[in-house]
C-alpha positions as CSV (number, residue, x, y, z in Angstrom):
1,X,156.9,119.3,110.7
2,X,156.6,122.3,113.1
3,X,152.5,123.9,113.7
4,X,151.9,127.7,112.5
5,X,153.1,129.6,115.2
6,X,149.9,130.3,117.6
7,X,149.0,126.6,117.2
8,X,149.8,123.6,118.9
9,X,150.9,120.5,117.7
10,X,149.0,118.0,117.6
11,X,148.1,115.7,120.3
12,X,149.0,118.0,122.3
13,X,147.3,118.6,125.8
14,X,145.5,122.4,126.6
15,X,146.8,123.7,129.8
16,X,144.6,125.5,131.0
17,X,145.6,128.8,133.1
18,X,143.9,130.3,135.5
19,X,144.5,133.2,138.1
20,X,141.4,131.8,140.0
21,X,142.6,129.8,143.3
22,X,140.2,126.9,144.3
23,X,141.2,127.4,148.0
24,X,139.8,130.5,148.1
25,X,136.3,129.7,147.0
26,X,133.9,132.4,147.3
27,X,131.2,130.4,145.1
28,X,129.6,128.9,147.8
29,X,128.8,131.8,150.3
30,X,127.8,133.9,147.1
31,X,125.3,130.8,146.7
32,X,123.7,130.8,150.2
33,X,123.5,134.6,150.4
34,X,121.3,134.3,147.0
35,X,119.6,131.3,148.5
36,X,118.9,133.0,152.1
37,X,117.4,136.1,149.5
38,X,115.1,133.8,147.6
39,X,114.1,132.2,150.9
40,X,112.4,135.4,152.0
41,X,109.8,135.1,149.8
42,X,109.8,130.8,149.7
43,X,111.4,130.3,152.8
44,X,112.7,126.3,151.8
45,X,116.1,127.7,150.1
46,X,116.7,129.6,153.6
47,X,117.0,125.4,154.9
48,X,118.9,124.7,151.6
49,X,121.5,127.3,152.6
50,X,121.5,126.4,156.0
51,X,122.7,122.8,155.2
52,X,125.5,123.7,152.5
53,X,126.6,126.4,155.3
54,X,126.9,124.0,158.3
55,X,128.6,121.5,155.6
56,X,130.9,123.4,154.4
57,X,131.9,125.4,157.4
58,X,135.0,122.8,159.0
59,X,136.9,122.6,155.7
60,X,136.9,126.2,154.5
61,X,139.5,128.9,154.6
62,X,139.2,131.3,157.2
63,X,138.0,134.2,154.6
64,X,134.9,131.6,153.6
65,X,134.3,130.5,157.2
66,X,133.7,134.0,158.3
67,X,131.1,134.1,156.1
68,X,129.3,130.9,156.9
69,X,129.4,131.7,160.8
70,X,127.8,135.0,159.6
71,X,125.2,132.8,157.5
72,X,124.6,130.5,160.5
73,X,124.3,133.1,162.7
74,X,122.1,135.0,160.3
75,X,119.5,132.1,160.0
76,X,119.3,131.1,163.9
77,X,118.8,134.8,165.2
78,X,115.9,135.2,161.9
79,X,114.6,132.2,163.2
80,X,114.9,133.3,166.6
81,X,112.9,136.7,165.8
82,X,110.0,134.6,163.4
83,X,109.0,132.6,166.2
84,X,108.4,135.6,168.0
85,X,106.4,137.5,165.7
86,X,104.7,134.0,165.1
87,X,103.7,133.8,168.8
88,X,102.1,137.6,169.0
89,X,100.2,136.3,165.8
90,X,99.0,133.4,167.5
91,X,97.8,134.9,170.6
92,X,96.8,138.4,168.6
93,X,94.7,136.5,166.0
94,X,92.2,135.1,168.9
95,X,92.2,137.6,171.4
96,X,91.8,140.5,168.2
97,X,87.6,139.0,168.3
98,X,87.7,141.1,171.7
99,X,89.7,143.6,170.4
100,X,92.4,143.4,172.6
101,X,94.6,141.2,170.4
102,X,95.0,143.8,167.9
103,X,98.0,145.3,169.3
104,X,99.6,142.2,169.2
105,X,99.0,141.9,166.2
106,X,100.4,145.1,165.0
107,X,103.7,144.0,167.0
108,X,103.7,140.6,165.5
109,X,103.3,142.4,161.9
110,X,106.2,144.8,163.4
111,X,108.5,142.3,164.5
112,X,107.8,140.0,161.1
113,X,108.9,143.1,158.7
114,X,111.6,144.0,160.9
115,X,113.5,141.0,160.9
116,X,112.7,140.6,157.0
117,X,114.0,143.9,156.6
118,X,117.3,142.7,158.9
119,X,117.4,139.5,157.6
120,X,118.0,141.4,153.8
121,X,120.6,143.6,155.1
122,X,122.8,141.3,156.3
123,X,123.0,138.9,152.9
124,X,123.5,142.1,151.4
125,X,126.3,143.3,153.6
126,X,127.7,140.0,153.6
127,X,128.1,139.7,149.2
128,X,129.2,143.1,149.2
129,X,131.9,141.5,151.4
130,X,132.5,138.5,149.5
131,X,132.5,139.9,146.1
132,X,135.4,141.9,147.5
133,X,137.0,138.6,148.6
134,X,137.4,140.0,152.2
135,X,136.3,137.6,155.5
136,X,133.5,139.2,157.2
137,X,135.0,141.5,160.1
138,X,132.5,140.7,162.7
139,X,131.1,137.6,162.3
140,X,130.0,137.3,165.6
141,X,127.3,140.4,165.9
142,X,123.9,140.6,166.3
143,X,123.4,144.0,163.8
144,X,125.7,144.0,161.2
C-alpha cells in the first residue's frame, strides 16, 4: 500500500537537508566574540575564549582562522594595554598621598577605558565580519 502523497512510508529514514556546510563553521568565532564581550565586565570568559581560540585555530578553514588570529591577537595586545594601566595604578595609588601620583592615576584610568573601549570595537568589527561569513581582512593589525 502506497502513503498519502506528502508522507513517507513507513520505516522510512528523515533526510535531513541542509544548505548549512559544517566546514565553514562560523559558530565558534561568533561564541568567543560574545565571550571576549561578557568578559569586559567578568573578565574569566575573556580566558574561556582564549582557550577555544588557540584550540580551534590549526584545524579551521581559512575564513574561521582569520578570525581566531584576530581574537588571539585581540586578547594579547588588551592584555598587553591592562598591565599597563595596572602598573600607573600601582604606582599612582601610593604616590597620589603626596599628590603627585594623581596624574598617574588619571593615565592609568585613561589607558584602562581606552583599551576597554578598543577592546569592544574590535569583537564588534570582527561579528559584523563573521555574520557576513567573510575572513577578517587584516588579521594582523594593531587598530582595526
Amino acid at each position: 500500500m502506497r502513503p498519502p502523497p506528502g508522507q513517507r512510508p513507513l520505516g522510512e529514514a528523515m533526510s535531513a537537508t541542509s544548505d548549512y556546510d559544517a566546514s565553514d563553521d562560523r559558530t565558534l568565532p561568533i561564541v568567543i566574540y560574545a565571550l571576549y564581550l561578557l568578559g569586559l565586565v567578568n573578565g574569566l570568559t575573556v580566558l574561556i575564549g582564549l582557550v577555544i581560540a588557540y584550540a580551534n585555530r590549526d584545524g579551521a578553514t581559512p575564513m574561521a582562522r582569520t578570525h581566531y588570529t584576530f581574537q588571539i591577537r585581540t586578547f594579547w595586545i588588551a592584555i598587553a594595554w591592562w598591565v599597563v594601566a595596572g602598573v600607573l595604578f600601582l604606582w599612582g595609588v601610593p604616590l597620589s598621598f603626596i599628590l603627585i601620583g594623581i596624574p598617574f592615576l588619571i593615565l592609568g584610568g585613561l589607558i584602562l577605558a581606552m583599551t576597554h573601549i578598543w577592546f569592544a570595537l574590535r569583537c564588534i568589527l570582527g561579528l559584523v565580519y563573521v555574520s557576513r561569513g567573510e575572513a577578517y581582512p587584516r588579521p594582523m593589525t594593531w587598530l582595526a
